[in-house]
C-alpha positions as a Markdown table, in Angstrom:
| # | Residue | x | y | z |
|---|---|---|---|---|
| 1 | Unk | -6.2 | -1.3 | 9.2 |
| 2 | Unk | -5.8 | 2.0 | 8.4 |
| 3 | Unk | -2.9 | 3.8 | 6.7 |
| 4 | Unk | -2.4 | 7.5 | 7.2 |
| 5 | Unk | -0.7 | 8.5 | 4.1 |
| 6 | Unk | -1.7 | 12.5 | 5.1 |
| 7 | Unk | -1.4 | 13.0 | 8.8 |
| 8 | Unk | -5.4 | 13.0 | 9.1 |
| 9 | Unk | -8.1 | 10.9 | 7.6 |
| 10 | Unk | -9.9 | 12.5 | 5.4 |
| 11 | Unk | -14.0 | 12.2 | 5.3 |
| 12 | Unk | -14.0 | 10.8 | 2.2 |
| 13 | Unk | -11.3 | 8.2 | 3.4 |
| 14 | Unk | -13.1 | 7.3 | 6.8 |
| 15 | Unk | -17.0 | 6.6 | 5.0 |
| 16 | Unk | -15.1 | 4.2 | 2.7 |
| 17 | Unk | -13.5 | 2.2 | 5.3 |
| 18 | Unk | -16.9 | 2.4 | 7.2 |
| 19 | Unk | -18.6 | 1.1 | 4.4 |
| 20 | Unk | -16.1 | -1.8 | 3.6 |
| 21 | Unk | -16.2 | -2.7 | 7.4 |
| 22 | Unk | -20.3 | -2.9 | 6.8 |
| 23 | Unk | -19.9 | -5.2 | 3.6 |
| 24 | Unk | -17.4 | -7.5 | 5.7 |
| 25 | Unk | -20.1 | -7.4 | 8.7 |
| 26 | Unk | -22.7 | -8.4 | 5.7 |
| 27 | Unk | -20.9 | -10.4 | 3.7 |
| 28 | Unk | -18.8 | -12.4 | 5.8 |
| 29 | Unk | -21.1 | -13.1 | 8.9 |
| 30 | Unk | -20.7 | -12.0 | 12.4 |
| 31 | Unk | -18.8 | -14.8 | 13.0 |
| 32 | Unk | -16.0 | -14.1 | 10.4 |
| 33 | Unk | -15.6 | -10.4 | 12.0 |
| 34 | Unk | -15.0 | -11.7 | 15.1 |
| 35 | Unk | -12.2 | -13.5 | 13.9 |
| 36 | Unk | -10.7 | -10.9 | 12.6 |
| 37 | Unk | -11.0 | -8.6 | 15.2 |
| 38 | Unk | -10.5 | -10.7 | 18.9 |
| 39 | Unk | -7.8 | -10.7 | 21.4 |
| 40 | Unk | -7.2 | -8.1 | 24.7 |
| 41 | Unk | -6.7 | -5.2 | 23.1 |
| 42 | Unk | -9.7 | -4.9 | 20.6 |
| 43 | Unk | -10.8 | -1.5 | 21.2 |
| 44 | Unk | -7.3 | -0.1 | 20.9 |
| 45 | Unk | -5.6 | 1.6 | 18.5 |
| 46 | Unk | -1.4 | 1.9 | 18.2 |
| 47 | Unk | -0.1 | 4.2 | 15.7 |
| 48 | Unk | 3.4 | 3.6 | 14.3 |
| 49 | Unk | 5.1 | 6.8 | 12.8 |
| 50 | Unk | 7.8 | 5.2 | 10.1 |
| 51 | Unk | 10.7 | 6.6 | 9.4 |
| 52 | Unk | 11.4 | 8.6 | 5.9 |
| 53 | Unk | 12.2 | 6.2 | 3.6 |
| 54 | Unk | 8.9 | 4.2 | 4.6 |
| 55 | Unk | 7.8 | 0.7 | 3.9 |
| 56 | Unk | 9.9 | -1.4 | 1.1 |
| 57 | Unk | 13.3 | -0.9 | 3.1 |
| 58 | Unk | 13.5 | -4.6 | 3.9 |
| 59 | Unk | 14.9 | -3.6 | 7.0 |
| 60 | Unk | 14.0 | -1.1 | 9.9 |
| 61 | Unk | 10.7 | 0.2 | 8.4 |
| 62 | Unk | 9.4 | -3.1 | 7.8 |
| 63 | Unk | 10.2 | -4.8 | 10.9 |
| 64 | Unk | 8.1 | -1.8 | 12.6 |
| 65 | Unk | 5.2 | -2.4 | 10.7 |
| 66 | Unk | 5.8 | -6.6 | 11.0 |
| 67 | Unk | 5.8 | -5.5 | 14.7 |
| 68 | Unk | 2.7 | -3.4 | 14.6 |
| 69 | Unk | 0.9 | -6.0 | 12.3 |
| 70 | Unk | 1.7 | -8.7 | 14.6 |
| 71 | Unk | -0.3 | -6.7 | 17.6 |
| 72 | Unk | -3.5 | -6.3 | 15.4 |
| 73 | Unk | -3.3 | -10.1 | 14.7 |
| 74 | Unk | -2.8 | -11.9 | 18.1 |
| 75 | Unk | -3.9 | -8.8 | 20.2 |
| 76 | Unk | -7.1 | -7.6 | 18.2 |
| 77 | Unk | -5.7 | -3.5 | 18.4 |
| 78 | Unk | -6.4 | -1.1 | 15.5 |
| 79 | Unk | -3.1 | -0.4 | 13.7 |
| 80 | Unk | -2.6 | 2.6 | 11.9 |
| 81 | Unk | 1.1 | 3.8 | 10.4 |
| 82 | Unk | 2.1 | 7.1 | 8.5 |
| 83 | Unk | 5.0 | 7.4 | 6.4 |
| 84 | Unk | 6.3 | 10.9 | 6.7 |
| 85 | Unk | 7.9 | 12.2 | 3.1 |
| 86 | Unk | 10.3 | 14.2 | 5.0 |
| 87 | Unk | 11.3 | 14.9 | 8.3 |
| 88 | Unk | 9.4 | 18.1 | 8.5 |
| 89 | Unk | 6.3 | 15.9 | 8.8 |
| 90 | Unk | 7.1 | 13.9 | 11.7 |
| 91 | Unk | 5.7 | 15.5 | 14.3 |
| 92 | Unk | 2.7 | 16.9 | 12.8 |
| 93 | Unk | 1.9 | 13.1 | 12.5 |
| 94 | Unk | 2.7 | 12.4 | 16.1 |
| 95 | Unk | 0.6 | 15.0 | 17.1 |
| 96 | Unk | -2.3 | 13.9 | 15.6 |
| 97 | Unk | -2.3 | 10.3 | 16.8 |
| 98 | Unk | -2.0 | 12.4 | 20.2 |
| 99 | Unk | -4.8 | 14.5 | 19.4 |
| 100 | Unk | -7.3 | 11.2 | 18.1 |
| 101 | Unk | -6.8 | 9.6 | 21.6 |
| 102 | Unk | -4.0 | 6.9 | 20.4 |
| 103 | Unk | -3.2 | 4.4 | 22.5 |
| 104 | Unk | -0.1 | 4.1 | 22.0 |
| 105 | Unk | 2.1 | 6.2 | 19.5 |
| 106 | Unk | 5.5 | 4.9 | 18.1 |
| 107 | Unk | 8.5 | 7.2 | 16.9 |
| 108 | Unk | 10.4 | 4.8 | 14.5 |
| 109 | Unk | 14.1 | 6.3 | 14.4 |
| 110 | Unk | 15.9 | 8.8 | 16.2 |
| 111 | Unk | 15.4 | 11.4 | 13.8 |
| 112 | Unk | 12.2 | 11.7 | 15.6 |
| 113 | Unk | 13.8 | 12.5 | 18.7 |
| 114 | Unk | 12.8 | 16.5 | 18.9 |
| 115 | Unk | 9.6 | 15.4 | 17.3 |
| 116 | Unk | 8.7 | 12.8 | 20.3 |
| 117 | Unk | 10.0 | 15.3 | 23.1 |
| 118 | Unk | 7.9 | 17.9 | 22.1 |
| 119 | Unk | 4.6 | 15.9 | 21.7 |
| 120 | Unk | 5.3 | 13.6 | 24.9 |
| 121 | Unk | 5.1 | 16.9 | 26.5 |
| 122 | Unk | 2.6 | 18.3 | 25.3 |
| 123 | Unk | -0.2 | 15.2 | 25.8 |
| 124 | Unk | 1.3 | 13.6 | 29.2 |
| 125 | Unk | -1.0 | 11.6 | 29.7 |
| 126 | Unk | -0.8 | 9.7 | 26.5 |
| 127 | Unk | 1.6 | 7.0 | 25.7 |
| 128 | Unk | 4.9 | 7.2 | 23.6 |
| 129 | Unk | 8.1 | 5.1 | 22.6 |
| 130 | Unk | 10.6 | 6.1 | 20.4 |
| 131 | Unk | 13.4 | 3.2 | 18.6 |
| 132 | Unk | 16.8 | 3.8 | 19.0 |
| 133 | Unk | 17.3 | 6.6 | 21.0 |
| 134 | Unk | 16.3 | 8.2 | 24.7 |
| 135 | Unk | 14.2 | 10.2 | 25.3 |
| 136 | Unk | 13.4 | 11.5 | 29.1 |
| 137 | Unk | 9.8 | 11.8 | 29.4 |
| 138 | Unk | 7.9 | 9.9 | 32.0 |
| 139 | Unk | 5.4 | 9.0 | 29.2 |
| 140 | Unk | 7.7 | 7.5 | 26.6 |
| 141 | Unk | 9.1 | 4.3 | 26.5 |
| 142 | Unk | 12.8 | 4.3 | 24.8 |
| 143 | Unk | 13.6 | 1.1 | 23.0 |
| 144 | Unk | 17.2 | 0.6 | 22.4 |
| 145 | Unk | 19.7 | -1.7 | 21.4 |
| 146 | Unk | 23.6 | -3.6 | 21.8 |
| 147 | Unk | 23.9 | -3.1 | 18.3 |
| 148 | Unk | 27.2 | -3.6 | 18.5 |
| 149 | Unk | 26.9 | -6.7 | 20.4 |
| 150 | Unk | 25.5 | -8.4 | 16.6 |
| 151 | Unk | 27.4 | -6.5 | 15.0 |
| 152 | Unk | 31.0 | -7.9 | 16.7 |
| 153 | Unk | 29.4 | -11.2 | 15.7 |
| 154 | Unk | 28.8 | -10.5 | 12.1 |
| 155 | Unk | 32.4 | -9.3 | 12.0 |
| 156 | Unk | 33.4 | -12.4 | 13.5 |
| 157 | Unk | 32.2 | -14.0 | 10.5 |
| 158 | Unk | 33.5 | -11.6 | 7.7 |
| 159 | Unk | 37.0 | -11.9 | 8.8 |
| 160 | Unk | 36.4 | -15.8 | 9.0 |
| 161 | Unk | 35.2 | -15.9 | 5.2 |
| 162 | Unk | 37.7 | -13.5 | 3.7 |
| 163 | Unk | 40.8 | -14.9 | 2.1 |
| 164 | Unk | 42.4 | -11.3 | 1.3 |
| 165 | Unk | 41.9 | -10.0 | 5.0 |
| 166 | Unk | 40.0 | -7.5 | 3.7 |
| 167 | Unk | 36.6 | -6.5 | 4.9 |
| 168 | Unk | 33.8 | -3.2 | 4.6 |
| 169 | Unk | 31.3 | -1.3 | 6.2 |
| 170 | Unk | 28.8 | 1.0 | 4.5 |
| 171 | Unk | 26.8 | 3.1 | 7.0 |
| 172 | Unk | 24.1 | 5.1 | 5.8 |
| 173 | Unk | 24.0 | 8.4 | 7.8 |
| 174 | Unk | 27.0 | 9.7 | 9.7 |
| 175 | Unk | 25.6 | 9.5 | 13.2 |
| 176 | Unk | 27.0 | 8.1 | 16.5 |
| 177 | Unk | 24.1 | 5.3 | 16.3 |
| 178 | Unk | 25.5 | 3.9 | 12.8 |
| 179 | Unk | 29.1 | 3.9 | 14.9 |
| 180 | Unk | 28.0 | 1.7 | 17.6 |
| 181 | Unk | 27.4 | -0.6 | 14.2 |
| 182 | Unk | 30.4 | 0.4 | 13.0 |
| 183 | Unk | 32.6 | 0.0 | 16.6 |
| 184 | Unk | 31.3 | -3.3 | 17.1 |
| 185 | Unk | 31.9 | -4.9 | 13.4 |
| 186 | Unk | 35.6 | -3.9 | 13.3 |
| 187 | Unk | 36.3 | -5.2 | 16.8 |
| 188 | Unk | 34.3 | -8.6 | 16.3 |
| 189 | Unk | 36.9 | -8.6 | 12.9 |
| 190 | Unk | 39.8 | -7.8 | 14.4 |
| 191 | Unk | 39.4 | -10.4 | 17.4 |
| 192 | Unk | 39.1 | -13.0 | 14.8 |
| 193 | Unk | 42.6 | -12.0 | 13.3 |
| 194 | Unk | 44.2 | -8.6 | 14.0 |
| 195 | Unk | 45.4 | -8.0 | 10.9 |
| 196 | Unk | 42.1 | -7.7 | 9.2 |
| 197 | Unk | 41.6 | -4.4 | 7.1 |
| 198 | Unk | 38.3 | -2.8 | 7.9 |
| 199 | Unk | 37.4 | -0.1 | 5.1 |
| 200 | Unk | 34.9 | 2.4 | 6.3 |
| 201 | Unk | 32.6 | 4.4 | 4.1 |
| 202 | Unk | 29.0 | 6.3 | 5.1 |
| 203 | Unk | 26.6 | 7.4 | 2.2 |
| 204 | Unk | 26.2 | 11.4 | 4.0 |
| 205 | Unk | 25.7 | 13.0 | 6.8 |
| 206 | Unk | 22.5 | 13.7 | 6.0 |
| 207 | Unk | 18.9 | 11.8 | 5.9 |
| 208 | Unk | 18.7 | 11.1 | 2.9 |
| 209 | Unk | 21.5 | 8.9 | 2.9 |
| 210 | Unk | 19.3 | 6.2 | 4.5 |
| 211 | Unk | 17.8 | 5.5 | 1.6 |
| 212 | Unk | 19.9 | 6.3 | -1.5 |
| 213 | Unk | 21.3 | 2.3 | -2.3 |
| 214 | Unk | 22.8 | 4.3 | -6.1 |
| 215 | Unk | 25.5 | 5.9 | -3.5 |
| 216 | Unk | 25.2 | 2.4 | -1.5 |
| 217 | Unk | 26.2 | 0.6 | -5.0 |
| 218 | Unk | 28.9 | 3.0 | -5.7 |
| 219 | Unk | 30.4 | 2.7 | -2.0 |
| 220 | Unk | 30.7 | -1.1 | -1.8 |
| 221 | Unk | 32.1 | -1.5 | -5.3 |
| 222 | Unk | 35.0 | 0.5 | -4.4 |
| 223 | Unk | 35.8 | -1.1 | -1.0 |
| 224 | Unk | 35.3 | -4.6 | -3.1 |
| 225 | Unk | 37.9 | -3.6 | -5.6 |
| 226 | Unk | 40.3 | -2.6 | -2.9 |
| 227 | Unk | 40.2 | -6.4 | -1.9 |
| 228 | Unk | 37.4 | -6.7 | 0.4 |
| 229 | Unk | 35.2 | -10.0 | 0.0 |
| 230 | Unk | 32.6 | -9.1 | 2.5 |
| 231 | Unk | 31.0 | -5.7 | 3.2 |
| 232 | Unk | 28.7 | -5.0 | 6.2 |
| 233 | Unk | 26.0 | -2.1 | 5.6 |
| 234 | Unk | 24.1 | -0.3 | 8.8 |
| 235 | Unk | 22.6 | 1.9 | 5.4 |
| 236 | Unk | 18.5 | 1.5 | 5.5 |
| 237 | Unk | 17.2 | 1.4 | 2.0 |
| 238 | Unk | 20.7 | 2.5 | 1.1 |
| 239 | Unk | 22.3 | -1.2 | 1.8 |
| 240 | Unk | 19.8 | -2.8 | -1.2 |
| 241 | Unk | 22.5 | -1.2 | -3.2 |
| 242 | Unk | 24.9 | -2.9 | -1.2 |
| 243 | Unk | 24.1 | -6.3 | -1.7 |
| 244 | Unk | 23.3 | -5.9 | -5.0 |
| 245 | Unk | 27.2 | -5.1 | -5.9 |
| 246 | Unk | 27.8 | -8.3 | -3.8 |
| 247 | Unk | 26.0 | -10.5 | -6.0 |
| 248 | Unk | 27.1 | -8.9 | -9.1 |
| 249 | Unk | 30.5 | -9.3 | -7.9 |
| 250 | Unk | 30.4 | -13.1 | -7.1 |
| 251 | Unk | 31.0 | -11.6 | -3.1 |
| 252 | Unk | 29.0 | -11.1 | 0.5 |
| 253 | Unk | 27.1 | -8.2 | 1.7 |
| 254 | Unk | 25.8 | -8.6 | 5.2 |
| 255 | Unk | 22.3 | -7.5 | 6.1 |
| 256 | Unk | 21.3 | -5.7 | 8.7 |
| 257 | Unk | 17.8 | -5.4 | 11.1 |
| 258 | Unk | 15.8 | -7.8 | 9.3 |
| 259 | Unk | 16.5 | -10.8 | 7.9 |
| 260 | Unk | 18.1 | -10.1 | 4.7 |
| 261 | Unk | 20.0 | -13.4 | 3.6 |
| 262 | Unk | 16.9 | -14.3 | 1.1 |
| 263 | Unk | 17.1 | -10.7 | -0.8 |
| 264 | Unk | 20.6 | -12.8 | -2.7 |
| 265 | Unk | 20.8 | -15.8 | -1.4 |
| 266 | Unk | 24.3 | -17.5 | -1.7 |
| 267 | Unk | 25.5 | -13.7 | -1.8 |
| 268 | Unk | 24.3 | -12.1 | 2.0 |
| 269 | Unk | 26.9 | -14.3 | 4.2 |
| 270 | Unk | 24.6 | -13.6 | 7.3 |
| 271 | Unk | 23.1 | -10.1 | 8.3 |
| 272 | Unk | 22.9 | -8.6 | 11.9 |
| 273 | Unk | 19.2 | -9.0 | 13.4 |
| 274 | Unk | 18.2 | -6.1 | 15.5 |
| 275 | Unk | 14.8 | -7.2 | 16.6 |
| 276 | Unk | 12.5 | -3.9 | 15.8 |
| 277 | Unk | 9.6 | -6.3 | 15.4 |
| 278 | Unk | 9.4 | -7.7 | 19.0 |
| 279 | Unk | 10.1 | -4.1 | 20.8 |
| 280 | Unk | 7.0 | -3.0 | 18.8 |
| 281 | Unk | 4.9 | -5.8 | 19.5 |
| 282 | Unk | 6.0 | -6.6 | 23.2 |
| 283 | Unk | 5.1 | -2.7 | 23.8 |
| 284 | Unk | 2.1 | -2.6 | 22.5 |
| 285 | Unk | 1.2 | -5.7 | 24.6 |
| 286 | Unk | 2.4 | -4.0 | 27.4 |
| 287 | Unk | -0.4 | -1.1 | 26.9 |
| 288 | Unk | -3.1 | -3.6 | 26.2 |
| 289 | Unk | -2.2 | -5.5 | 29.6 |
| 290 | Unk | -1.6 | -2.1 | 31.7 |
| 291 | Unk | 1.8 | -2.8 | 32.2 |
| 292 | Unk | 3.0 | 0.0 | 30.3 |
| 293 | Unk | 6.1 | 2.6 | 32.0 |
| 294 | Unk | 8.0 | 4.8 | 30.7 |
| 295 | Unk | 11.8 | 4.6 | 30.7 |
| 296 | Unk | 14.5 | 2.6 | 28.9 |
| 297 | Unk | 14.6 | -0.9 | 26.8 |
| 298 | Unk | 16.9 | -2.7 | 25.9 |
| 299 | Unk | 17.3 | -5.7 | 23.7 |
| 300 | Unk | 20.5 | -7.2 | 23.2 |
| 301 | Unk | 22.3 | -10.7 | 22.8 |
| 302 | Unk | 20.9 | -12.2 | 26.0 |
| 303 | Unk | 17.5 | -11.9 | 25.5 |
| 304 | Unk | 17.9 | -12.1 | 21.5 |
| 305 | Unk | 17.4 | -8.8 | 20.9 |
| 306 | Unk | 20.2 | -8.1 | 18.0 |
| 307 | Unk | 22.2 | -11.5 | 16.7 |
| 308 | Unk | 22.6 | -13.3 | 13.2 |
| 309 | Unk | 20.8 | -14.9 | 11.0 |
| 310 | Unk | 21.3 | -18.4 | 9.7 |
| 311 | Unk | 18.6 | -20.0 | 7.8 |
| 312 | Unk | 18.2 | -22.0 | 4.1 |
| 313 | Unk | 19.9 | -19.1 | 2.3 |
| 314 | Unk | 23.4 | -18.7 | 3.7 |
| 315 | Unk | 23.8 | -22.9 | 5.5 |
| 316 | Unk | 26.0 | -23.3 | 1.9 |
| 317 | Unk | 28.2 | -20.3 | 2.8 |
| 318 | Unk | 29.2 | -20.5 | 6.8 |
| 319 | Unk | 30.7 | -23.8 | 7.4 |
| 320 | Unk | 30.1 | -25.6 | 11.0 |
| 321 | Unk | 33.6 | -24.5 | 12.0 |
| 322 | Unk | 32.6 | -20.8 | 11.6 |
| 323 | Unk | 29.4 | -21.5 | 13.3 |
| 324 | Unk | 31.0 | -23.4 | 16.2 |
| 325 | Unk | 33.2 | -20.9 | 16.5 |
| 326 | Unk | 30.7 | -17.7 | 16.4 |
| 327 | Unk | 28.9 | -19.4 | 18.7 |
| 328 | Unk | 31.6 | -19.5 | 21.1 |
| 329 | Unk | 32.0 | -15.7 | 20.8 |
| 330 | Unk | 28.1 | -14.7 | 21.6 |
| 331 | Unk | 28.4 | -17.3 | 24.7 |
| 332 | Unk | 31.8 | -15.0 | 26.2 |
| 333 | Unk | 29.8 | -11.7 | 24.9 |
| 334 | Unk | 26.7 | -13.0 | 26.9 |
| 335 | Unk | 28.7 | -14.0 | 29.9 |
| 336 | Unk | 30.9 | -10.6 | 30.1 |
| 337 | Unk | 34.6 | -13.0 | 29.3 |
| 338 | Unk | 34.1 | -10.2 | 26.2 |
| 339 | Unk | 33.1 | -7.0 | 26.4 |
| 340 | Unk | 32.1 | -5.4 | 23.2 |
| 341 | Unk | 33.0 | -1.4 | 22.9 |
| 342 | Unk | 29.9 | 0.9 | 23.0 |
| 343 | Unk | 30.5 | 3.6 | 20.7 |
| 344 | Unk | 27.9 | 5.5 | 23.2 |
| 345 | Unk | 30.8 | 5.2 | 25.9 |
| 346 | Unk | 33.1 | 6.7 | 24.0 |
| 347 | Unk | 31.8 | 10.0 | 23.5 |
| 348 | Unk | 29.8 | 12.6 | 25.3 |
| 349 | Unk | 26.1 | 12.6 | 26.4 |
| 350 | Unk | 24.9 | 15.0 | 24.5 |
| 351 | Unk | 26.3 | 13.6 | 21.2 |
| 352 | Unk | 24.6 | 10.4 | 21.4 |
């Protein structure tokens, strides 16, 4: 694998990796190499531009890469990320995926939004997709999600545990995306009982405040000492900050992308899947089989795309009436009997 720290391998770099290939070949037999490297897609390579903030997020980052290392495992393609230190650097790294003959390049975020347009046009015949936002090319594949379909559910669940009727949110950057999360957790709260208070709070309105869990800390400490017992972060990096304050405080944080109940377990009630990992993977496969089109996909509730998480961390903390119950809820969400708000819906095209 190789891991584009700068935007291009340097000479240096590349020899070094040739020569540890050559000791592998050596050392570990032909037939040990062709473990390693088999499947459909060996000859391939799929580059995966993370968002800033990187790997370590335990949440939207990491679920790209899972997604990407997952395709070099059980498909046999080359994976290769970059981890842009600002936002400045994103499409310089796109561009040079483009311009080494990638075959296929992900844009992980829709901060890369700009950065994908301009490259998708500029190398047509290459192949793009871009998470979490749309972007009309014929050569990129948008991968999108009902977060707020997951995200009603994990309300659900927060107003079912609290005793104060008092719940939080902590996004991470002011953005319409971090409002479909927002939109959909108040609703699933309120439906459970009305009179739930739902305190907002986002970390900025700036990029940064996907990964700054200090300000995530400070944010769900005060919506705990106005009462809340459960407080939901859509933050990145930010939200670490977030649960930590939960399990200092004897409380729940929720999670959010990637399963997060293990990071404190007995103190993450559940947290919100959104299902990064599989988009990345089930793209790649599509390029490797030549079934790959632009255009929109989207992963939600019925197909598992975004839901919760219950596993050996949080069984202690949901009883079987609140699972029996949020059950229910994701069978009339699936079935249309409820229909979840789209914060998208709500305001115009171009804001989204």
């Amino acid at each position: 694998m190789y891991h584009a720290r700068r935007s291009t391998v340097s000479g240096i770099a590349l020899v070094l990796v040739t020569a540890a290939a050559l000791i592998c070949i050596i050392g570990c037999g032909k037939k040990k190499e062709t473990e390693v490297r088999q499947g459909p897609g060996v000859g391939m390579t799929a580059g995966v531009v993370l968002s800033v903030g990187g790997l370590g997020d335990k949440s939207f980052n990491d679920l790209a890469h899972a997604g990407l290392m997952k395709a070099a495992k059980d498909l046999g393609i080359r994976p290769v990320y970059g981890q842009p230190e600002q936002m400045a650097e994103d499409e310089k790294y796109l561009r040079d995926y483009a311009e080494q003959g990638f075959d296929l390049i992900v844009g992980v975020g829709f901060l890369m939004k700009t950065a994908v347009e301009e490259v998708a046009g500029e190398f047509p015949e290459s192949r793009f997709a871009i998470i979490d936002c749309i972007v009309e090319e014929p050569n990129v594949a948008s991968l999108v999600f009902r977060e707020h379909e997951g995200s009603f559910l994990v309300g659900a669940l927060a107003s079912m545990k609290t005793r104060t009727g008092k719940v939080g949110f902590v996004g991470g950057m002011d953005s319409p995306l971090i409002h479909r999360f927002e939109v959909g957790y108040t609703e699933g709260a309120k439906y459970v009982n009305p009179d739930t208070d739902v305190f907002i709070a986002y970390v900025g309105s700036h990029t940064g405040a996907f990964h700054d869990p200090v300000r995530g800390k400070s944010l769900a400490i005060s919506q705990f000492d106005r009462g809340a017992e459960v407080v939901f972060h859509a933050a990145g990096s930010s939200g670490n900050g977030v649960i930590d304050a939960a399990a200092e405080r004897g409380l729940y944080a929720i999670g959010v992308d990637a399963n997060q109940n293990y990071v404190a377990p007995g103190s993450v009630l559940t947290s919100m899947i959104k299902r990064v990992d599989v988009a990345v993977f089930r793209t790649i496969e599509e390029v490797v089989h030549g079934r790959f089109k632009g255009g929109l996909r989207e992963f939600g509730l019925a197909d598992d795309g975004v839901g919760y998480a219950l596993d050996e961390h949080n069984r202690d903390v949901i009883t079987p009436e609140m699972l029996a119950r949020v059950e229910e809820l994701k069978r009339k969400i699936v079935s249309g009997e409820i229909r979840v708000t789209d914060y998208y819906d709500t305001i115009a095209p171009d804001e989204s």
